[in-house]
Structure formats: C-alpha cells, structure tokens
C-alpha positions in Angstrom: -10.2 -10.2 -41.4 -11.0 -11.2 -37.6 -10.6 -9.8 -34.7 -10.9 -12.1 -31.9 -11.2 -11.1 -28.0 -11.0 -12.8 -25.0 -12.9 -12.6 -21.9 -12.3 -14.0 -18.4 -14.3 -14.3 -15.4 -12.0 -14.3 -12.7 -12.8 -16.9 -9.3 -10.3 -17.8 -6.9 -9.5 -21.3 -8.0 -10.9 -21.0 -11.5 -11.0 -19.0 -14.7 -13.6 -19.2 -17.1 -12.3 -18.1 -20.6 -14.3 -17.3 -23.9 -12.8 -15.8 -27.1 -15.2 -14.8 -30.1 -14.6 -13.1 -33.5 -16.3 -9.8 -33.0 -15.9 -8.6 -36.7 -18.3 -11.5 -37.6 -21.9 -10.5 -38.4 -24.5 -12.2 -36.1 -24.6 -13.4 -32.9 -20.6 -14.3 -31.6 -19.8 -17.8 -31.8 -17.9 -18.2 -28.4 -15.2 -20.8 -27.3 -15.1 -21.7 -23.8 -12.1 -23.5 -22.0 -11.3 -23.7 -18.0 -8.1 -23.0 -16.1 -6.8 -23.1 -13.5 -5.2 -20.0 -11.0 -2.1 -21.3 -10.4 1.3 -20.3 -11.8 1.4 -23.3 -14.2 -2.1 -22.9 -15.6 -1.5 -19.2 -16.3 1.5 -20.1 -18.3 -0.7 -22.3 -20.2 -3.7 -19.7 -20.7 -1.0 -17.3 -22.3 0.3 -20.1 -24.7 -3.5 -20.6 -25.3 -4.5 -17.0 -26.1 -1.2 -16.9 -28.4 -2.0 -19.7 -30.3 -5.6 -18.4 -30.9 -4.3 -15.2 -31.8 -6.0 -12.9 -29.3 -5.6 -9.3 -30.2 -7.4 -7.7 -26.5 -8.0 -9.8 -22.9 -11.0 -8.2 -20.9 -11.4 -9.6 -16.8 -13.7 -8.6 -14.3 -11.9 -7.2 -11.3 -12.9 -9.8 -8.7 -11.3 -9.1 -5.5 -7.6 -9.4 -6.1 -7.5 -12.6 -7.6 -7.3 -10.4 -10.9 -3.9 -10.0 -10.1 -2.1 -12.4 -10.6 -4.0 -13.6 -14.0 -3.2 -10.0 -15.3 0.5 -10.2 -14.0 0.6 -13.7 -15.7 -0.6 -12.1 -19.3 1.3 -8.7 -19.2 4.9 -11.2 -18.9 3.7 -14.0 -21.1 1.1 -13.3 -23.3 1.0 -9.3 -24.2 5.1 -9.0 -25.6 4.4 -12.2 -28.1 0.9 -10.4 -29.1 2.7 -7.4 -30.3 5.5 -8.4 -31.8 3.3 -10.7 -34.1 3.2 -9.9 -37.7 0.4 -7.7 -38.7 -0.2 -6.7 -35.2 -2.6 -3.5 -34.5 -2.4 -0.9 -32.4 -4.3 -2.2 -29.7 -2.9 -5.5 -30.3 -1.5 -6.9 -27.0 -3.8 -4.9 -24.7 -5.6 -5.6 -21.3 -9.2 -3.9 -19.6 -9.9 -4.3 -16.0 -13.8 -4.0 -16.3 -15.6 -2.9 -12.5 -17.7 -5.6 -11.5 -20.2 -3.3 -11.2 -20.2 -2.1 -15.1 -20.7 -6.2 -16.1 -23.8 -7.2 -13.7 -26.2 -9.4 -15.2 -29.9 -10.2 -14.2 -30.8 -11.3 -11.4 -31.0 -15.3 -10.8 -28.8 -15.3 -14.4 -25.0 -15.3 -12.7 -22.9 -17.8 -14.4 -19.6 -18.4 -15.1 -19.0 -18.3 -18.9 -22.0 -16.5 -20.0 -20.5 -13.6 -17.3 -17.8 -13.7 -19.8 -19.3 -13.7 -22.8 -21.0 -10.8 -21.8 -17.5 -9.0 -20.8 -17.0 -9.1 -24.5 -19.9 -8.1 -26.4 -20.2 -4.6 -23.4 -16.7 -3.9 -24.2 -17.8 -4.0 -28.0 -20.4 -2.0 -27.2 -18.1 0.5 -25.0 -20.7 0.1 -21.9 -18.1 -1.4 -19.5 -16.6 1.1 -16.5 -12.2 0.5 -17.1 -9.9 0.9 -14.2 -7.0 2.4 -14.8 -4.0 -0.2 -13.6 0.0 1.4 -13.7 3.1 -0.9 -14.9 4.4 -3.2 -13.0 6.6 -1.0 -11.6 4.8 1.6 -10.0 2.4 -1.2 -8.7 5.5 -2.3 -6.7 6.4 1.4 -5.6 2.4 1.0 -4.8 2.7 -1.9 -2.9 5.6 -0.5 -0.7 4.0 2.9 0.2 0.3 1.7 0.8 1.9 -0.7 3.3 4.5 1.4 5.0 1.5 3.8 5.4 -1.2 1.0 6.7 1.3 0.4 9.3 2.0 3.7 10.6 -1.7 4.5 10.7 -1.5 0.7 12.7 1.1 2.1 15.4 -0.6 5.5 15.4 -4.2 3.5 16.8 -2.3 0.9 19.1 -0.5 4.0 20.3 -3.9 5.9 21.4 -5.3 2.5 22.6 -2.5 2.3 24.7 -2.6 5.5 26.2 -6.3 5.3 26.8 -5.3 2.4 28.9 -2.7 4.2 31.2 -5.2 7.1 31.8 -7.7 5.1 33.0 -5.1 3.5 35.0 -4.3 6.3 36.4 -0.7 6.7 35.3 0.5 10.0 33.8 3.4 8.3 31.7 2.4 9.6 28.4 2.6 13.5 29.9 6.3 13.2 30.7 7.6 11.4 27.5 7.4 12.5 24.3 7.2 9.0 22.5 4.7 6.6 24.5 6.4 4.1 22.3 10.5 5.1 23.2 12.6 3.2 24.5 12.4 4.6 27.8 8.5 4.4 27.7 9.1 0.5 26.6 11.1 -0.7 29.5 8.5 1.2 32.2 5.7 -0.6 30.5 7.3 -3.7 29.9 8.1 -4.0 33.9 4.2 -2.8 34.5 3.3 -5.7 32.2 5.7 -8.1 34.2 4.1 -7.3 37.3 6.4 -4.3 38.8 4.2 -1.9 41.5 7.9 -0.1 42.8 7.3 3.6 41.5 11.3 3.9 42.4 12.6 0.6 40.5 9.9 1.6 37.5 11.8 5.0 37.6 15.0 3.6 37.3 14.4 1.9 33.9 14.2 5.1 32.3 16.8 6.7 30.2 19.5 9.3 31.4 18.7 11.7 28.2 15.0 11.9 29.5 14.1 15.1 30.2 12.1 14.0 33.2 13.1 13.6 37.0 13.1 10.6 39.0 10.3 12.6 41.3 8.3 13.1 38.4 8.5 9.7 37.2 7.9 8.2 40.5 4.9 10.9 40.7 3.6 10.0 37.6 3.6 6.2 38.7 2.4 6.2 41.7 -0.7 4.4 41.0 1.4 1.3 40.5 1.5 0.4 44.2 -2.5 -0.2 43.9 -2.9 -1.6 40.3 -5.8 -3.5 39.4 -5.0 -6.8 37.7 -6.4 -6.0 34.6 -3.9 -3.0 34.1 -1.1 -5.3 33.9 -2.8 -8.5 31.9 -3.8 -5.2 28.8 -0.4 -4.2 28.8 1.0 -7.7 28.5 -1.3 -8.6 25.8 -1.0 -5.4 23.9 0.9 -6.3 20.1 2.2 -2.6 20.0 6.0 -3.5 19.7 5.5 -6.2 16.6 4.2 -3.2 14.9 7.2 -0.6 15.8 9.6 -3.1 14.7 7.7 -4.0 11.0 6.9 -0.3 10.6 10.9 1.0 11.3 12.4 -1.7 9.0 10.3 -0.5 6.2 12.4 1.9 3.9 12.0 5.2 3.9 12.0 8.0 1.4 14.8 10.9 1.0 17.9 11.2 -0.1 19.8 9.8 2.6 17.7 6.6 1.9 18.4 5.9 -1.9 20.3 3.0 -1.3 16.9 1.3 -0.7 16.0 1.6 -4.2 15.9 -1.4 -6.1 18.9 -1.4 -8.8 16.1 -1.9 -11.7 14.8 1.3 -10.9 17.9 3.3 -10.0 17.9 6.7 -12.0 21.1 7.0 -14.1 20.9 10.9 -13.5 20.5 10.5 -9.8 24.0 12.0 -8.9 23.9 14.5 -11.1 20.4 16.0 -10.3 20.9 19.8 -9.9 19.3 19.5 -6.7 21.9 17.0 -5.3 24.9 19.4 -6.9 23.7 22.5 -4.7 23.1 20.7 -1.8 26.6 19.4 -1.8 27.8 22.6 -2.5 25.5 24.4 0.4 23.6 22.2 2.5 21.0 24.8 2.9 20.4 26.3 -0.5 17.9 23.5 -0.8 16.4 23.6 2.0 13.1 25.5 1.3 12.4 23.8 -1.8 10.3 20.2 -1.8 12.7 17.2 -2.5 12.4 15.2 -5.0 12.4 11.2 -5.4 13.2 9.6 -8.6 12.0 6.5 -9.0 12.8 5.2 -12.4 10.0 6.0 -14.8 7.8 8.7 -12.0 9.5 11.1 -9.4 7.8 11.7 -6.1 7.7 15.3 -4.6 8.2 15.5 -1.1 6.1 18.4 0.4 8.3 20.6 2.5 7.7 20.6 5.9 5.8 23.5 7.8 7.3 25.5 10.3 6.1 24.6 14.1 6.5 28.4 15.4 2.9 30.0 15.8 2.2 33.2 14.5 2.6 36.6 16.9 -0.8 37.3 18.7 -1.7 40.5 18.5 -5.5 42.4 19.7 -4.9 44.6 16.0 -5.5 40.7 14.3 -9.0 40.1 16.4 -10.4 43.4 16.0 -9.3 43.5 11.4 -11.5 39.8 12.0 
C-alpha cells in the first residue's frame, strides 16, 4: 500500500513541490512540479496534492512566506485528506520543519533537491518541528503580539521624547503625569509650531491639571531662548500616530467583550460564575485574576499589585 508525502520548499514567489512513495524499497522516485505563491496557485497546489493522494505536507519555515501556503492547505487541502476513504491517522497532517534542522552541504542549495531532502529527514525523524496553533489562536496571536509591539513603540518614543525636553531644558515631564496627555500634547504641539510665550504655552493646559500656571510657566521658561533644533525634533517626532493606532486597538476585560469576534464568542460567557458574583457584589471578585474566554483557550489576567510600600521599620534591617 503507499504512502506518499509531500515536500515544499517555500521562496517568496515560488514553491518547489516533490511527492514520493516512502513505503517503496529503494531510493524514492520523486515528482517535482512548480507553483506559484499567489492565492490562485495555492488553490491549485491543494487540488494537486488531493488528486495525488497525499497523506502528510512537510515545508521549510522560510521567513513568513510559510504562511500563507500553510493557511492555503489547512482550508483546502487537509478537510478533503481526511475525510477520504481509508484515511489514517495522520492522514491530513502538516510539519513546519526549522530551516536549520534541513541544511544541506555547502555549495549543494537547490530548490527541489532541498525538498526532497525535507522528505526522506522527516522519514528518518531528524527534522527539528515547530509547534504552529489553529487558526484561531494565530489570530488571538496576531492581535496581542501587535497591540503589545505598539505599546512597547509609544513606551520608546515616549523616553525619546522626554530625553529631548531635558536637554532642552524644559521640566514638562516633572509636572504631568502623562508626557503624552492631552494637556502635555497641546504645550508641545505649540513648542513645535514655534510658541516661546511661557504664559500662552501655560494657558493650553487643562483645568483638571494638578499643576499651577507659575509652575508651568516655571517649568517653561527656557522657551523664550530655544534653540532651533528643539522645535524642528518636536515637529518631526511620529509620537501621536502611535497613541492613536495603539488606543484603538481592543483591549482585554470584561468591560471589553464586545470586541470579540462573534466566531469566538463563548456561549457560557454570561453565565460564568465569575460574572454572576460580580453582578451580585462588585467586589467579591476583586482579588481573584480575571479571566478571558476566548473560544477554544481562556486567558488569565494576573491581578494587579498593590502600589502601597511596605512600613519601614530599623527591627526589618537589623533581622537582615
């Protein structure tokens, strides 16, 4: 009975694909076809692989072109597999071989023999897998590795930005708590424009800030003597793109379970014995870490410490 196995050498534009009987005795007697990358050629690879009755795909993980050729396979390709009479166990399923695990010798890189050799080290059990998740917790993946590449974005513009006012002399950052705020915006946004008035850059700040007008006007005093260069860093600073994309990103909690696609709503969402108490008492849940369902994984939410520091007392130094 064969067994036949595919394997694809993943390029940007280009896919070079081999499929060989590996129950054979011998050397593998390999078929080798091109494709293309694209949406339509992927749809055609899938049909292909059907046709020939693949039973598993191995690809090298090149970059992230593996993407979409494994996205393309696990909608077209892997539910026809399995529901195929006589199917097998591991009928229907993909490997993500490291690149590293599948290096050849040196001056012998090519594109088909690469993956020929996919198969016969995944025969041999010699290639180094990589776990990949469904496609749905690669989307939940997708939306928290970005939300959290653009907070650490803001958090760097944020220090570049107040490494700029220091050496400019102006103390802004020691009398607001968000250099980013609104309040902080407008003042730096006026700075940017050209304003040297300590007063009128004063004014633009909020009535809720905790901060005088004497203190503001202290703090931006250097103003009146600003090099050029202060104002041209400001204006070309991208800070406030970043704000903007980071806040509109969704966030987790509670609150904020409307921004959960309706695919991956929980049915038991509303009745979670968490959600009953706290309707019940808002703070009998306090203390405990909340919880995020997200349709097939749940996320727990690591309670926040408390900010109040610990009494200071000569007993603790001399017991240390």
């Amino acid at each position: 009975m064969s067994y036949r196995i595919a394997g694809i050498d993943v390029h940007k534009k280009m896919l070079a694909v081999v499929v060989a009987d590996v129950e054979v005795h011998g050397e593998y007697q390999f078929e080798r076809i091109r494709y293309g990358s694209n949406p339509e050629p992927l749809r055609l690879l899938a049909a292909w692989l059907i046709e020939h009755e693949v039973e598993e795909v191995v690809m090298e993980s090149t970059a992230q072109y593996w993407k979409p050729v494994w996205g393309a396979l696990e909608r077209y390709w892997k539910p026809s597999c399995q529901k195929r009479e006589g199917a097998g166990p591991m009928s229907g399923t993909l490997h993500l071989a490291q690149a590293r695990s599948n290096r050849g010798r040196r001056g012998r890189k090519k594109d088909f023999p690469d993956a020929e050799r996919l198969v016969k080290r995944l025969v041999a059990d010699e290639l180094i897998l990589s776990f990949v998740p469904d496609a749905e917790q690669r989307l939940w993946r997708t939306v928290t590795r970005r939300k959290y590449q653009l907070t650490r974005n803001k958090v760097r513009l944020q220090n570049q930005l107040e490494a700029l006012l220091e050496e400019a002399h102006i103390k802004l950052s020691s009398l607001v708590s968000d250099l980013l705020g609104v309040s902080a915006r407008r003042m730096l946004k006026a700075i940017a424009d050209g304003g040297t008035d300590p007063a009128a850059l004063a004014a633009l700040a909020d009535k809720k800030l905790r901060a005088t007008q004497a203190q503001l006007c202290d703090a931006l005093g250097a103003c009146t003597e600003l090099q050029p260069v202060y104002p041209s860093g400001c204006r070309k600073f991208p800070a406030w793109a970043w704000i903007r994309r980071s806040r509109s990103l969704p966030r987790w909690g509670r609150q904020q379970r409307h921004f959960l696609p309706a695919s991956t709503s929980h049915p038991g969402w509303e009745h979670a014995p968490e959600t009953r108490r706290a309707r019940k008492c808002p703070r009998a849940t306090a203390p405990r870490k909340a919880t995020v369902i997200c349709g097939a994984f749940s996320i727990k939410l690591p309670t926040p410490r408390s900010r109040r520091k610990e009494p200071f007392s000569r007993s603790s130094i001399a017991d240390w």
